[in-house]
C-alpha positions in Angstrom: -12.3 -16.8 21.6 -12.7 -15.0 18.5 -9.5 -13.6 16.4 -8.7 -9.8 16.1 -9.4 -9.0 11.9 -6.8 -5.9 11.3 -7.7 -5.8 7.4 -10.4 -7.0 4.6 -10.8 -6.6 1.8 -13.3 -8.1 -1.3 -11.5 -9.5 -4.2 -13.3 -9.3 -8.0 -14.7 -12.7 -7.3 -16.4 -11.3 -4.2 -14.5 -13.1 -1.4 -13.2 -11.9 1.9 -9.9 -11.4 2.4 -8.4 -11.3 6.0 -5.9 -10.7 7.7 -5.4 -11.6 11.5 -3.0 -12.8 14.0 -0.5 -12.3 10.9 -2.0 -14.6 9.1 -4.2 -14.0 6.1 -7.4 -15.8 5.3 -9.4 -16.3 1.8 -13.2 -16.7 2.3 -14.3 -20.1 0.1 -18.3 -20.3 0.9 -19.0 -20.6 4.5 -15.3 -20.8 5.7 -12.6 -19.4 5.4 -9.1 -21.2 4.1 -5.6 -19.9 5.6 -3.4 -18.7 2.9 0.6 -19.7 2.7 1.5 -16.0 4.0 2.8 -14.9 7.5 2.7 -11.2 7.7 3.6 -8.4 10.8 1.8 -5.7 11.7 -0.8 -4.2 9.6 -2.0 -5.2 6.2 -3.2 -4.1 3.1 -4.6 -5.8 0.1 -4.4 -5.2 -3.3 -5.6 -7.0 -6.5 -3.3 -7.3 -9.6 -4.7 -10.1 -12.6 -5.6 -13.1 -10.6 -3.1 -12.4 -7.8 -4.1 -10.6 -4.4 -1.0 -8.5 -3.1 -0.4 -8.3 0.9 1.8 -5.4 1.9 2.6 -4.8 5.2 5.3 -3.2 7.3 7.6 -3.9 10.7 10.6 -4.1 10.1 10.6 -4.8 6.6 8.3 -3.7 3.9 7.1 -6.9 2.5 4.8 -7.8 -0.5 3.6 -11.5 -1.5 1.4 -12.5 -3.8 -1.4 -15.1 -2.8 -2.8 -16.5 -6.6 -5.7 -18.9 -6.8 -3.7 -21.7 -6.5 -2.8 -21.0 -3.1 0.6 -20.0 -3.8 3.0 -17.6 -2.0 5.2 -15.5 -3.7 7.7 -13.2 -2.0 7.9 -10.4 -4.5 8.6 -7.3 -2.5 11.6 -7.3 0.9 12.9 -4.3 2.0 14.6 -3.1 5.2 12.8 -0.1 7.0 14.4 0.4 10.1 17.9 0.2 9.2 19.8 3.2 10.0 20.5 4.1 6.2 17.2 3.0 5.2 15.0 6.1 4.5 11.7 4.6 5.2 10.1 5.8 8.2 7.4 2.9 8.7 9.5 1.4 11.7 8.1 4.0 14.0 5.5 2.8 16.7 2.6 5.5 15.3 2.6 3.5 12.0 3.2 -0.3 12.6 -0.5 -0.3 13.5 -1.6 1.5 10.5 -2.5 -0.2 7.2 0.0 1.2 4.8 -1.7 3.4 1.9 -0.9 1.5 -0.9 -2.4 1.7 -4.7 -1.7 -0.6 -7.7 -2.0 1.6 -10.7 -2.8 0.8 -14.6 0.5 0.8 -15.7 1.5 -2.0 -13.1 3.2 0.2 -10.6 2.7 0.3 -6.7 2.6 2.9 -4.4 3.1 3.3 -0.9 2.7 6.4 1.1 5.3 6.5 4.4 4.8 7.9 7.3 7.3 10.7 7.2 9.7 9.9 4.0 7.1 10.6 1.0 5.2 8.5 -1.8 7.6 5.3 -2.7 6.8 4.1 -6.5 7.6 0.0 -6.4 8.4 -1.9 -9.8 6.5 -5.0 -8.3 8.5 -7.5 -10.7 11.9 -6.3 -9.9 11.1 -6.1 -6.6 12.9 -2.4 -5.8 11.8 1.4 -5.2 12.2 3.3 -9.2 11.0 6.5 -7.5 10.7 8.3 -4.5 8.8 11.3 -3.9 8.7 13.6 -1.2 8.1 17.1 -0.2 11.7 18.6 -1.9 10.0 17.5 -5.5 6.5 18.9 -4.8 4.6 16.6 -2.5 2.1 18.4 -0.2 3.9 16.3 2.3 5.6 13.5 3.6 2.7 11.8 5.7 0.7 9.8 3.4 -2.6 9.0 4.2 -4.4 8.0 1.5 -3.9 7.1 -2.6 -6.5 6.8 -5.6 -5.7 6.8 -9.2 -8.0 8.7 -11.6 -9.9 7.8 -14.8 -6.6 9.8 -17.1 -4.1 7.5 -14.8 -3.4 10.6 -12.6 -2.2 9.3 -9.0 -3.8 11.0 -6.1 -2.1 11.6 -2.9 -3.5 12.8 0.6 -1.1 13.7 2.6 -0.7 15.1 6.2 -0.8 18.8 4.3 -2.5 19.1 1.7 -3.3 17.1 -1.7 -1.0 16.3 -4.7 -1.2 15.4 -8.2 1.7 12.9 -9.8 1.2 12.2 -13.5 3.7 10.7 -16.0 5.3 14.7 -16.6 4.9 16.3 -12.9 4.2 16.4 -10.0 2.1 19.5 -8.2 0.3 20.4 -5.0 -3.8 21.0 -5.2 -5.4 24.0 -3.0 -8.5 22.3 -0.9 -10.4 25.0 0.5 -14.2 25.1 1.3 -15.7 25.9 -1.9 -12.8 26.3 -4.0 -12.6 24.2 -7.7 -10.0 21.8 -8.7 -8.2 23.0 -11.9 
């Protein structure tokens, strides 16, 4: 029987990457090799120098990083379903969702939640430096997509509307059939 594939994703070198049965797989040729990594739930992949990051999100937001080596490093553990934990990925609607999740230039990650804002990660200390949610300007506090623009500006879809974080602010965007942006 063939496996479910939840995510995949092409790395710089132009392999597969994919995840299944909570298990992630690198594509060498014809084959693909199983990676040092157990995840849950759904997956998403991002590419930092070298090093492929695998988020994904149960109980706990977790991040490793699979290098070429074949090395797994847990970089990234945080509780989401605790009671005081403010992270609302524990709930059913979203465990089966990849999690939007950007690495930006400067190094930084974000992750969109579904229901407690943007979260801004300092991937080598391993903790949240900023949250952002719909009290400091977000559109809202879905997230559903990310992108980072050509000036470093960080892009966030959410559930209402679109929002602009750069290094000063942070301000909604009107979308409206045939309307400009700024």
């Amino acid at each position: 029987a063939e496996a479910v594939v939840n995510a995949i994703h092409e790395d710089h070198e132009r392999r597969l990457w994919v995840s299944s049965a909570g298990r992630i797989y690198r594509q060498d040729g014809e084959r693909f090799v199983r990676m040092p990594a157990v995840v849950e739930g759904a997956v998403r992949f991002v590419e930092r120098e070298g090093t492929m990051l695998v988020a994904s999100a149960t109980s706990r937001l977790s991040v490793l990083g699979l290098d070429g080596a074949v090395r797994s490093t847990s970089l990234v553990s945080l509780p989401l379903t605790d009671g005081n934990a403010p992270y609302a990925w524990g709930r059913a609607s979203w465990r089966d969702q990849a999690l939007p999740a950007l690495l930006d230039s400067r190094g930084n990650l974000w992750l969109g939640t579904n229901g407690a804002g943007l979260l801004r990660i300092d991937v080598s200390q391993g903790r949240v430096i900023s949250r952002y949610t719909e009290r400091d300007g977000l559109s809202g506090d879905l997230v559903r997509a990310l992108l980072e623009d050509r000036d470093g500006n960080i892009w966030v879809a959410t559930h209402s509307g679109l929002t602009r974080v750069t290094p000063s602010n942070i301000r909604s965007v009107a979308v409206r059939s045939e309307s400009t942006a700024e």
